[in-house]
N, C-alpha and C positions, 0 to 999 in steps of 0.2 A: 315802321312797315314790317321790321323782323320781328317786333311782338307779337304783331298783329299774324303774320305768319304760323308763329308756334302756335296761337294759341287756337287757329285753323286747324293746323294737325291736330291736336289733340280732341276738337269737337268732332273731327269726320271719323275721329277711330269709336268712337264711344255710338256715335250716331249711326257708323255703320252695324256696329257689336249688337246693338237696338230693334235695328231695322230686322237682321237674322232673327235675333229673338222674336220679334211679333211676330212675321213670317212663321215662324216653327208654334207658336202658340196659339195663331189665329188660321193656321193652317190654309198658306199662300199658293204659289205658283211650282207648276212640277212640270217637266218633260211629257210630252205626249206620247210616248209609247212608252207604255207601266206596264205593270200586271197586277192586274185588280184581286182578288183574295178570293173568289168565285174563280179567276180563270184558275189560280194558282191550285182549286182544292179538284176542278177537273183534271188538271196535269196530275195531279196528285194520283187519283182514283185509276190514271190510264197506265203508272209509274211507278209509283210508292213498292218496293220491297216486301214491305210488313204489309201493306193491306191484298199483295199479289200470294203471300202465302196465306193471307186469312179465306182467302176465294177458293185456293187450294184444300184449304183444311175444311171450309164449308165443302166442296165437291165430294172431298173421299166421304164425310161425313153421310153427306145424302144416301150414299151406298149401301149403307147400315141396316134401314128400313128393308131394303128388295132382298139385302143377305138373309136377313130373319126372315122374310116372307117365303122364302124359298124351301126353305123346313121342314114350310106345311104344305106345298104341294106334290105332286108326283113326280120322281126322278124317272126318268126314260133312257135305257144303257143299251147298246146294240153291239154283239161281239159276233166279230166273224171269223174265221182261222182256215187257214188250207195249209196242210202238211204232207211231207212224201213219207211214207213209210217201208219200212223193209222188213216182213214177218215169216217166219217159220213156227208153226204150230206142233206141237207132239202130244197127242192124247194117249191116253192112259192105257191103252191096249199096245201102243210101241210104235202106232200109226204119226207118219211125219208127212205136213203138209205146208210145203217150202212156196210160199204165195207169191215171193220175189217182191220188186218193187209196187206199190201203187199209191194210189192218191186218198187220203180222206179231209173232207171238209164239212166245218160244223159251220152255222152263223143262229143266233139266239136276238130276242127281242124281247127286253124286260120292261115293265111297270110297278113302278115300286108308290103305292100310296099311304103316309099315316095315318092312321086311324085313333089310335091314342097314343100321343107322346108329351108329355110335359116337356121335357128338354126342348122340345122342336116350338113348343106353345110360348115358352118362358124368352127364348130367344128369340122369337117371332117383337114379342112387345117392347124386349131390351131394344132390338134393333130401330122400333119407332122411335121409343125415348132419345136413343143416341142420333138419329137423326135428325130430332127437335133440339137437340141441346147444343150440335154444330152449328144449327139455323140462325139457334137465337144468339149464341157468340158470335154467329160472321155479322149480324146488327149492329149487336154493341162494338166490332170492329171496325163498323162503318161508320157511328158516331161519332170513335175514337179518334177516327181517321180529320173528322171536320174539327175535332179539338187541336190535332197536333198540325194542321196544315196551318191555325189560326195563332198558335203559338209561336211556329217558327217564322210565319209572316209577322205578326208584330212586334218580335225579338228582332228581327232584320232590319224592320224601320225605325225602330225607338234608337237600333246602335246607327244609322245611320244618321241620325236626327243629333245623336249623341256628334256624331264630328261634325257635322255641321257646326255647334254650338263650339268646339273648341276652336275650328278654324276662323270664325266670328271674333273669340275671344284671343285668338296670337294676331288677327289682323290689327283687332283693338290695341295690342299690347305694344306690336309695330309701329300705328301712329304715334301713338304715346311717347314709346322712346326717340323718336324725332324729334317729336315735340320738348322734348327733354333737353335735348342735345343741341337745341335750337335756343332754349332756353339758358342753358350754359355758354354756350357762346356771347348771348346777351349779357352774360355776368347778372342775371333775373335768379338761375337756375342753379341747383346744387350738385356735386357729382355722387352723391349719395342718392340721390331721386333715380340719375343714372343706371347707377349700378343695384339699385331695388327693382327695375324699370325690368332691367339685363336680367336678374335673376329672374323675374316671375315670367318673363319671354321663354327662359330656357326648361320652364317646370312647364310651361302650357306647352309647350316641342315635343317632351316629354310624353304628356299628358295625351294631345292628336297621334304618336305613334300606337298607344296603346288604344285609342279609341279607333283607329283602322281597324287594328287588329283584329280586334272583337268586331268590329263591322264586319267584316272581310269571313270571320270565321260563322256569325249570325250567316249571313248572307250564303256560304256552305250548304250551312247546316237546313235552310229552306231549299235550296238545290240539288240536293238526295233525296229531296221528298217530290219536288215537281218533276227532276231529270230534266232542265233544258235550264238555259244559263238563265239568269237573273239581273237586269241592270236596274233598273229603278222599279219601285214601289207606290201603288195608289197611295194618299197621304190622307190622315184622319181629318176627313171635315166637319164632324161633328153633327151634319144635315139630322135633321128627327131626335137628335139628343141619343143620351145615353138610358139601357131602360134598368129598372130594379125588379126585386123579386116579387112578384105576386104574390100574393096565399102568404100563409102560416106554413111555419116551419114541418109543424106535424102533417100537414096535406103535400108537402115536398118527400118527406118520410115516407110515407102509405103511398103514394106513387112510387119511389124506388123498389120496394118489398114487392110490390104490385106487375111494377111496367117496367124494370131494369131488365134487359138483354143476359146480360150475365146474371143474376140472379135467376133468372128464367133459365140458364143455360144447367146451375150449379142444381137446380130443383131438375130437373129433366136429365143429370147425371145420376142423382139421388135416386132416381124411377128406376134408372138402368140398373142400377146397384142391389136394387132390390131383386130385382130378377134376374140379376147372377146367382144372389142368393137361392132362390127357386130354381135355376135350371142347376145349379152344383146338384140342391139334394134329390133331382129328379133320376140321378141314379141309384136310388133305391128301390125305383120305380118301374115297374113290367113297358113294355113296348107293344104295340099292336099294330100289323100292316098290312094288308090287301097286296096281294102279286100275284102280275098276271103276265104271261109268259110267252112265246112261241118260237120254237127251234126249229130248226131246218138242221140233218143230219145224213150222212154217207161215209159210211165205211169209217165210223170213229174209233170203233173199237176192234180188237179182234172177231168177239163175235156177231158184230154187225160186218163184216167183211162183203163188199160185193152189196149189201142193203142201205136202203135211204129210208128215211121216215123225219114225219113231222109231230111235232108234240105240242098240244098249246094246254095252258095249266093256268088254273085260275084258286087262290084257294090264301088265306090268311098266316101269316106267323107270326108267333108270341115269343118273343125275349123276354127271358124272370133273366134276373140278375141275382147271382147268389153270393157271390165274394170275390172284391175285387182287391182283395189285402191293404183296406183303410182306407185309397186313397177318393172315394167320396165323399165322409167323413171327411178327412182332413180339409180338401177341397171346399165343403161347405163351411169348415170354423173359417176358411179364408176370405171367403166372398160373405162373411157376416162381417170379417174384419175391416175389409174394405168399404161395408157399407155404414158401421160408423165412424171410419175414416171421411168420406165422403161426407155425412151428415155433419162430421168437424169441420169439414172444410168450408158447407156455405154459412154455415152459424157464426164461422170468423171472418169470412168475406163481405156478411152482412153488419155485421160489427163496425167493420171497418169502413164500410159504404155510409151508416150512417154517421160517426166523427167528420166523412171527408164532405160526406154533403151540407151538414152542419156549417163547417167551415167555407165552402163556398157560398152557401145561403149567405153568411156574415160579413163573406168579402164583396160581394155585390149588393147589399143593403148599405153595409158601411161604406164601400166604393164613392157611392155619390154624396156623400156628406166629407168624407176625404178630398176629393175634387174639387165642391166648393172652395174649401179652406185652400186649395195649394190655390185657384184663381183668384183668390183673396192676396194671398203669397207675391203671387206675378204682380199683380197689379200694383202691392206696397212697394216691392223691390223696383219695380221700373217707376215709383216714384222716387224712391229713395236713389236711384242714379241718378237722374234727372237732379235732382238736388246738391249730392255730390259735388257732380259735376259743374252745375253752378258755384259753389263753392273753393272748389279745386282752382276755377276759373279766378277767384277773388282771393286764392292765395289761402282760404281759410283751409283747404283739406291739400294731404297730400296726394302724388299719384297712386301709390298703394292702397288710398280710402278708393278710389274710382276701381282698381283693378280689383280690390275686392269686394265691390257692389256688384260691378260687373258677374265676379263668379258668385255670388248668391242669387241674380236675377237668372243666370244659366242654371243652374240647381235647381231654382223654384220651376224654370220652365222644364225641366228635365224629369223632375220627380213628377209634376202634373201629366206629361206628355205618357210616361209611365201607369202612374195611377189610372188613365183612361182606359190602356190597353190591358190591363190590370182588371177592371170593372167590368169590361165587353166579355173578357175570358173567362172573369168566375161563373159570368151567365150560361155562354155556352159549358161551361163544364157541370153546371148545378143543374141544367135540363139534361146531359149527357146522365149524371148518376140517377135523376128520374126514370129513365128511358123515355123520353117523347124529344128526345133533339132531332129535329129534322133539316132538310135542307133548304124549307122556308126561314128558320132561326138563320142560320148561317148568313142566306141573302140578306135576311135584315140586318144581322151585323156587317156586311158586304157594304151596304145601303151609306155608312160611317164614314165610308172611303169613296176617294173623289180625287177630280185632280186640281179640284180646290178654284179660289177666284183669281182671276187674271186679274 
């Protein structure tokens, strides 16, 4: 009956260790109140830091366009003044006329319109450019936004999925040493199996401290980005399967060039740059302006003393520019400099967009032929425990062959569980560097997550 005993513990630790694993592979039973990856990326958009100053940066940005616009229309200035004065006059015959205190007040009404000005024209268009170019990065910040909210959700479930599996595997480890010690009691059992049994308990203890940890810190790190706590997570169900990349590499390419946010942002920097260029060297350039006037006057001068008059003045001025000691010139080598600065800068940004899309193309084409193989993986290792363990049962293997089937069926299911989350992401990031990721993409990776079968 004590045989019979041990060798009960030993089959419920390994069949419970089993049961966790299919669970976490076939993606089982979860808590009803989750937060699904759609609520998680609305928390995000009403919360996130980095997307509340990209809002900000689009706003001032908008600005840009009405500052240039304003250039080119009519400035309207209205100055009024009232002063006390205190005059005594002496004309030139020796005549002194002591006026004492009195009042004079002016007030003036100006119109000031361009008529030709390049500076005001050049800055006019810079200011569109810069306001297209905030447009189109606060996009790509908003794409960016449904990549980082998808990362750090499924970096929180996979480390949570991660203790799960250890705490499977110290339960497993627990019967085992029962059964061990049950087994040595029988005088069946060795005290070596024991204290193998003992060590690989104390490395899997081990093992679950640090996989909190990184849960514990995952889980953070998705909770800066929603602002509201976090307990459990929708869990991968797999529903619709996993998808791959459509199209050729090169029609993923000519979309980015194409339909990237930030490329569109860097080419609409480029525009602006250009006409810095132009409005620098438009100070070489004459001015022309319509102004049209009307004053109102009493007693401003002396010899309007005691008189009022009204003046209205309509009539054009030209500013020639004659020498402004270089610094236009200089001005203009600067905003040439800047602008193929800026021509460096998308030509390396582009560079770099295509390597990175390249590489996600690769990781979600190869994703699904990785996945099979790791399901190929699971399925050998949880025969091969199965086996083991019959074995173990018959005396042919020891506990260390079970305990270490055990952790290769946890790895296999670990690295698969990965590799999924892994394959979902390079999609969303490979439509991200296209520019067409929207928030239909999202839901359908949304769609993945569930709270699985009862």
């Amino acid at each position: 009956m004590q045989k019979k005993n041990a060798k009960n513990e030993s089959t419920r630790g390994w069949q419970h260790f089993v049961a966790v694993v299919l669970a976490l592979s076939s993606h089982g039973t979860w808590a009803k109140e989750l937060m699904g990856l759609m609520q998680a990326y609305e928390a995000a958009r009403s919360y996130d830091p980095v997307f509340k100053g990209a809002q900000a940066v689009r706003d001032e940005g908008r600005e840009h366009q009405t500052i240039g616009q304003a250039k080119l229309l009519p400035v309207i200035s209205g100055v009024v003044s009232s002063n006390q004065n205190q005059s005594r006059v002496t004309e030139a015959n020796g005549r002194t006329d002591n006026r004492g205190r009195y009042a004079s007040n002016t007030s003036s009404l100006q119109l000031r319109q361009p008529l030709y000005d390049r500076e005001a024209w050049a800055a006019k268009e810079q200011g569109v450019a810069r306001t297209a170019a905030s447009e189109a990065l606060f996009r790509f910040r908003e794409q960016e936004l449904m990549v980082r909210v998808f990362e750090a959700y499924s970096k929180a479930l996979l480390a949570s999925e991660e203790v799960r599996l250890v705490e499977a595997q110290l339960q497993s480890a627990d019967e085992l040493l029962r059964a061990n010690e049950q087994r040595l009691m029988q005088g069946e059992g060795t005290r070596t199996d024991t204290l193998e049994t003992r060590s690989k308990q104390a490395l899997i203890q081990a093992e679950l401290i640090v996989a909190q940890d990184r849960a514990q810190h995952a889980l953070d790190a998705l909770q800066s980005i929603v602002g509201r706590p976090v307990k459990q997570l929708e869990r991968f169900t797999s529903r619709g399967g996993t998808t791959s990349a459509p199209g050729a590499l090169d029609d993923w390419r000519s979309k980015a060039f194409d339909t990237n946010p930030e490329v569109e942002s860097l080419k609409h920097n480029l525009e602006a740059a250009r006409h810095e260029v132009s409005r620098a060297k438009s100070g070489h350039y004459p001015r022309l302006a319509l102004i049209v006037s009307v004053g109102n006057n009493e007693s401003d001068t002396t010899s309007t003393y005691r008189q009022s008059s009204q003046t209205t003045t309509v009539g054009v001025q030209l500013n020639m520019p004659i020498f402004a000691g270089g610094s236009v010139s200089a001005q203009s080598r600067q905003a040439v400099a800047q602008l193929v600065k800026a021509q460096a800068d998308m030509d390396a940004r582009v560079a770099e967009l295509e390597v990175e899309l390249h590489r996600q193309y690769s990781a979600q084409k190869n994703g699904l032929l990785r996945i099979a193989a790791l399901e190929s993986a699971v399925a050998t290792s949880y025969a091969l425990i199965e086996a083991t363990q019959r074995s173990f049962t018959g005396g042919e293997r020891t506990n260390v062959d079970v305990l270490n089937a055990q952790e290769r069926l946890a790895q296999s299911v670990r690295d698969l569980t990965q590799a999924r989350y892994e394959q979902l992401l390079a999609g969303l990031r490979l439509r991200h560097l296209a520019g067409v990721l929207g928030e239909a993409d999202l839901r359908e990776v949304a769609s993945h997550f569930g709270q699985g079968r009862k």
